[in-house]
N, C-alpha and C positions, 0 to 999 in steps of 0.2 A: 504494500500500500504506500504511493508516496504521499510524502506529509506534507501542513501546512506550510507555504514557503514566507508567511507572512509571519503564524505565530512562532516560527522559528527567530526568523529576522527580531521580534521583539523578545524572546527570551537570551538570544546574542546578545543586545544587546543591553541588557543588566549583567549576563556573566562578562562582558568584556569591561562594565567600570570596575564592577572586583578587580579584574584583574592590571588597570590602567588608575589605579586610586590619585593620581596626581593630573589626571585627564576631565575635563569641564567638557558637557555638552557634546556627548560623545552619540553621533547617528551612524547605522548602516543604514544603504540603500541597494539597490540591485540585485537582489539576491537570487541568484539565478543556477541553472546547471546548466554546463555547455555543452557536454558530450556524454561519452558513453560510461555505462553503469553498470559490468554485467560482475563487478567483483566489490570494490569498497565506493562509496559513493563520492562523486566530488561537486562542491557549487562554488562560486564565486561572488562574493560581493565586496561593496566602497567602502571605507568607513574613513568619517570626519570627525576631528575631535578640537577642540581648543586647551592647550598647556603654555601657563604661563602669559596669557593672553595671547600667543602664537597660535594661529591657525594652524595642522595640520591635518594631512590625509595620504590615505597608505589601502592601496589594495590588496584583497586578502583571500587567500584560499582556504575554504573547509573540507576537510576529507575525513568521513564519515563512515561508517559503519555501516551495512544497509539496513533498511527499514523491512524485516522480515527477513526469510530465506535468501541467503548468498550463491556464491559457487563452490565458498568453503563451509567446511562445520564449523571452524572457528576463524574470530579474526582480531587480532591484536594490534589494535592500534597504537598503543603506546613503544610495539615492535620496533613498529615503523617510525614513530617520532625518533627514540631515540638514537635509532642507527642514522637517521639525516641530520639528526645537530650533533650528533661526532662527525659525520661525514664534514659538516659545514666548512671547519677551518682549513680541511683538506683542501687538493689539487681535484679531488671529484666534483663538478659542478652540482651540486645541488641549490633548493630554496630555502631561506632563512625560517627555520623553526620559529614560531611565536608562543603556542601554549597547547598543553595537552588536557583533554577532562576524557579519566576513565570514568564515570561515572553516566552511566543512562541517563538520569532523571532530570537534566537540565535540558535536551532537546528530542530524546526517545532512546538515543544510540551513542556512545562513547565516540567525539571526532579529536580531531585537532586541527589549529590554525597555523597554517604558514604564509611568506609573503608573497604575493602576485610577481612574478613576474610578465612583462610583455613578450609575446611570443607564438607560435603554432605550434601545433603538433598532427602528424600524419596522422588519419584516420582510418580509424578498422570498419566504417560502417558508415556510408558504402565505402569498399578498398579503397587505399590512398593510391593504386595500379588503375583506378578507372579516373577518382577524381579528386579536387580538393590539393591543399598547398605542394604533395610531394607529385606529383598527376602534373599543376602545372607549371612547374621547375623547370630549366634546361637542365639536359645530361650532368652539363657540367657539378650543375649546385646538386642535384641529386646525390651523384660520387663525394661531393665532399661533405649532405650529411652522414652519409655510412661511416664514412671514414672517422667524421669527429665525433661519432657514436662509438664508433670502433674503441676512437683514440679514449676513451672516457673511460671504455670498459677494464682499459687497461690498467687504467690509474687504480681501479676498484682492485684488482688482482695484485697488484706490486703491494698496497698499503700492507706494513706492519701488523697486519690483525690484533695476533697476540698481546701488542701494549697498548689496544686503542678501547679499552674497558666496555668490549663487549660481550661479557659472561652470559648477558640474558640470551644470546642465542646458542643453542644447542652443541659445545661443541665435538664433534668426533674424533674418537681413539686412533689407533693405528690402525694396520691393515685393508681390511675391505670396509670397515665401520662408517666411512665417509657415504662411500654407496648403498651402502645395507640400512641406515637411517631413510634414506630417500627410498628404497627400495618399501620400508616397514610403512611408510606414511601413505605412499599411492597405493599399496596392497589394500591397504584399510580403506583408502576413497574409494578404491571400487568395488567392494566388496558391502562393508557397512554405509558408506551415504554415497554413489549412485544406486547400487542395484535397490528396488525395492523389496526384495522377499530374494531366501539363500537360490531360488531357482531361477532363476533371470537369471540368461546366459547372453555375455559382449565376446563372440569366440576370438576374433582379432586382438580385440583387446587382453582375453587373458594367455591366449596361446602367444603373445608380447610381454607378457609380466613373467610368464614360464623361461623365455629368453634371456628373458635382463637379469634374472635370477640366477640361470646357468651360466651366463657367460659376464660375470660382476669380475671386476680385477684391484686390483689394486695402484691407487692414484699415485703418480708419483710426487704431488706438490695438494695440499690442500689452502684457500684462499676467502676471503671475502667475495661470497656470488649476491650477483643483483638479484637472478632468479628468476627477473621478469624482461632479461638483456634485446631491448629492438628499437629502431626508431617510431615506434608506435609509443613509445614510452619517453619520448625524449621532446623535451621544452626548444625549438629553434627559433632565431631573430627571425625576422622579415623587414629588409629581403635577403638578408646577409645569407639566412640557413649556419651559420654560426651557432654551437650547440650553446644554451643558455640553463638546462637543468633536464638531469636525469631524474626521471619520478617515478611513483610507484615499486614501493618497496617491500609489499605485502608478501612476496616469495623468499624476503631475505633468504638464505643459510650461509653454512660453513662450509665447502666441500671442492671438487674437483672445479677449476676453471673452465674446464672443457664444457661445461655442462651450460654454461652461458656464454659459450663461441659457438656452439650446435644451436642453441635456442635463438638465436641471434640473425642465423639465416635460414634456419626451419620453419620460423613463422610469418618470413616473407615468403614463403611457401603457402603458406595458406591464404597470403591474402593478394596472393595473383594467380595459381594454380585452382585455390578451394575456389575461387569467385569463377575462374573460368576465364582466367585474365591474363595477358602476355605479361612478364616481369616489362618495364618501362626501362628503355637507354639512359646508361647512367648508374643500374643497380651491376654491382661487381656480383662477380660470379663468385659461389663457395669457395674455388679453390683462389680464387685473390682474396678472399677475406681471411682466408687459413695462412696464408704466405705472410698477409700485412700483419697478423695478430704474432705472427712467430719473430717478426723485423723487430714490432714494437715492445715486445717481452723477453727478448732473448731466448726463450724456450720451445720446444719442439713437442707438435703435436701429433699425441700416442696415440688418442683411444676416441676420435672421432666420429668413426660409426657408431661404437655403443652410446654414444651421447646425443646422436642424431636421434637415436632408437625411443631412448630415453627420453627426449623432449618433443617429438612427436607424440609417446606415450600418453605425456603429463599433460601436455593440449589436450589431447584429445581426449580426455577423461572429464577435465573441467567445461570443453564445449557438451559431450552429454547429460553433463552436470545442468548445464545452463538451459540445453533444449527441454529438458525434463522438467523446468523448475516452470518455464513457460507454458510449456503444456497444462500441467497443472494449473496455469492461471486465464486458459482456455483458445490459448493460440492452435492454432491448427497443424501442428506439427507432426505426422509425420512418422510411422515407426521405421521406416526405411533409412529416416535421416541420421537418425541413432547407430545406426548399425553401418551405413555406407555414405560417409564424409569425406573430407581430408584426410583425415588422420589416417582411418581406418585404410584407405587404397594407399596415403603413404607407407604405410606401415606393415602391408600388404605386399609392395614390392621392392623394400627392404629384406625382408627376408622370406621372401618369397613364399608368400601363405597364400591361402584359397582366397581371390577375390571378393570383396563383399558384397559389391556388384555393377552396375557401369560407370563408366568414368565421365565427367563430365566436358562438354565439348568446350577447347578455349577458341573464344572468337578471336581474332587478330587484332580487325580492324572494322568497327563500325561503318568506314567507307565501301567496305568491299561486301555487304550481307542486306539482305531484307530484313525486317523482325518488325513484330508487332506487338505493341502493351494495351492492352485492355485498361480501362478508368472504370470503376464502377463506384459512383461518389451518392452516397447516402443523404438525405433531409433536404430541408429547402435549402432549392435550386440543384439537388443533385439531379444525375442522369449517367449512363453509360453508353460512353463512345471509347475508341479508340483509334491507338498513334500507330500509322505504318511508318517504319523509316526506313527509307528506300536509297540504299550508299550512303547515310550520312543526311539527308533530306527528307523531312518529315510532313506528313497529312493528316489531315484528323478526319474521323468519318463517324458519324454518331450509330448506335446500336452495340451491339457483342459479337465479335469476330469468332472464330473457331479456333480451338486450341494457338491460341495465343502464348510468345514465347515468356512470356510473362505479364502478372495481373496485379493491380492496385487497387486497394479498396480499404474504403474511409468515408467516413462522415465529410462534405464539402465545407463546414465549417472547421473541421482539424485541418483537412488538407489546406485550406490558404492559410492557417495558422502556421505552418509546419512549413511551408514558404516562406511566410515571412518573417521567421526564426522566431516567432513566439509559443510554440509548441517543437519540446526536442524531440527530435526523431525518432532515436533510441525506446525514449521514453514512449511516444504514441506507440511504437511498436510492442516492447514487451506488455504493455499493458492491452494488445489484441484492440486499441483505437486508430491503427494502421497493419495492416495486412496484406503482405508481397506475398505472393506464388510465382513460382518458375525461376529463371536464373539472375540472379539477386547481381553479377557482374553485369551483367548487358544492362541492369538500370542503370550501373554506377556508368556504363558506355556511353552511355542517353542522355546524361543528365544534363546538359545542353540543348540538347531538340524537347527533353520533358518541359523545363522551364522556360522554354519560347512557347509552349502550347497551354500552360498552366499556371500562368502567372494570376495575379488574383483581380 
């Protein structure tokens, strides 16, 4: 359920004079969410205050707990505060920590406040390979955010662990213990919170946990992992694309580096493969990212596959995680989807297991294909037509086409909402107030001929 954003904004702001006692006249405004929310929540708002007779103001990020079921069984926010304000004085770019409340009862859900920075970030939804700041980059600036993501991840991996007083996270023994932790923790996600009942069977997925489990080795360096390592996660200027803050730190651990170089370009994998989508000029290929992370580190990479394996794995448990969580809240999802993803055909022919079932087609180039989206727009002033786009050139024809390569359906008062960013996307989505069928990359293709057909 999401919450009031008003009586929130007015409960902020009594806990921020507590926390600003030498601050007069202290307002938020804006409070808003900008993006996507399928793990810890985030919004954004202004806050003005007057100290000293001195005007100021300072924008501010909340990242929150979610309001009901997550992607995980548990979530620790205070994890993640305090590994970014040790992180802070570092060479690792992060945002400046402001204040942590574990405590529920002051907004519904344990968050913390850190500072705004100004910036972009690539978007998982729709892929940042169809549209949106990384989509329309030149090559050029595209190669140099990987790279200053790269270069960042690095920094993560050299720091001193050991003396930077991070006890609160879990740390591993010798031997195999580094991967047998990771190993203990997704056993239990799939097994106790996705499956619902001990009989529900994911065969890719467990005849993949069966794998990781026989062929576990031993790390040869254990390190500070981000856990969540990709430009989906990464704060850049505009228009520089100059890296401004790595976020989201809800996967900390302790463990093999390897495991956040694999993750790093396995889940650009899903979000130009899973969509149906060409990688974009510009993104380095695996083994340049392998070559630059080996330049940048001095050390040499062992156990690549089992880490690909592995982070394919852990996606893909948390995206069935997530389809599941929606279904239940009455989206149309799908038992196919569950079972034959990304993950599941990556994962498939890694080690080459029984396919789960067809693959999906990547289209190239929206110049070179016909496709058609069906509109079917609810309430006053709704109707159903739809979009041919014929090479790139679109018509609009009112009625219902026939197996259309994909369908939109929504109330016409969300839809011009959700145009004109007063309703988030995400949000109309998992809450089943917007609902896509068919192939979720050809929208993201589109979203140029949609919005000359659909403006409000």
């Amino acid at each position: 359920m999401e919450p009031d954003l008003s009586e929130i904004q007015a409960k902020l702001t009594a806990w921020v004079q507590k926390k600003m006692p030498q601050a007069d006249k202290i307002s938020i405004s804006d409070l808003n969410k900008p993006g996507m929310g399928l793990s810890s929540e985030t919004y954004l708002f202004d806050m003005e205050w007057e100290e000293s007779g001195e005007k100021k103001s300072m924008g501010v990020v909340l990242r929150a707990a979610p309001w009901g079921q997550g992607s995980f069984p548990e979530y620790d926010l205070g994890l993640q505060f305090r590994t970014m304000k040790i992180l802070y004085p570092t060479k690792v770019p992060v945002a400046k920590m402001l204040w942590l409340e574990e405590d529920p009862a002051i907004i519904g859900v344990p968050f913390f406040l850190m500072e705004k920075l100004e910036g972009d970030v690539p978007q998982d939804y729709p892929s940042y390979h169809g549209s949106g700041m990384y989509f329309e980059a030149t090559p050029e600036k595209r190669a140099k955010m990987w790279w200053g993501c790269l270069e960042a991840i690095t920094e993560i991996h050299k720091l001193d662990w050991r003396n930077m007083g991070i006890d609160f996270l879990k740390i591993p023994g010798g031997g195999t213990d580094p991967i047998d932790q990771q190993l203990i923790y997704w056993d239990s996600y799939l097994n106790d919170w996705v499956k619902d009942d001990p009989q529900e069977s994911h065969p890719t997925m467990e005849a993949t946990l069966e794998w990781l489990k026989e062929n576990r080795y031993v790390p040869e360096r254990i390190c500070l992992c981000w856990g969540d390592a990709r430009i989906g996660n990464t704060l850049y200027s505009i228009p520089e694309r100059d890296v401004l803050a790595i976020m989201d730190w809800e996967m900390v651990f302790i463990g093999d580096p390897e495991f956040d170089l694999a993750w790093f370009f396995t889940l650009d994998k899903q979000h130009s493969k899973g969509y149906g989508l060409p990688r974009l000029p510009g993104t380095p290929e695996d083994e340049e990212i392998v070559r630059r992370y080996e330049e940048l580190t001095g050390w040499k990479v062992k156990n690549l596959f089992y880490n690909e394996v592995m982070a394919t794995f852990r996606y893909g448990l948390t995206v069935i995680s997530a389809l599941k969580r929606f279904r239940s809240q009455g989206m149309p999802i799908e038992d196919d989807l569950l079972f034959n993803n990304f993950s599941t055909q990556h994962l498939a022919d890694l080690l080459q297991l029984p396919p789960p079932g067809e693959k999906k087609e990547v289209i190239t180039d929206i110049n070179e294909v016909t496709v058609s989206v069906q509109f079917r727009f609810t309430g006053p002033g709704g109707s159903d037509w739809y979009l041919i786009s014929d090479k790139g050139k679109g018509t609009r024809h009112e009625g219902i086409i026939e197996n259309p390569n994909c369908t939109i359906k929504a109330s016409l008062e969300d839809w011009k909402a959700i145009r004109a960013g007063e309703l988030n996307q995400i949000d109309a989505w998992t809450t089943g107030r917007l609902v896509t069928e068919g192939d979720l990359g050809l929208l993201s293709l589109l979203e140029d001929v949609i919005a000359e057909f659909t403006q409000s």
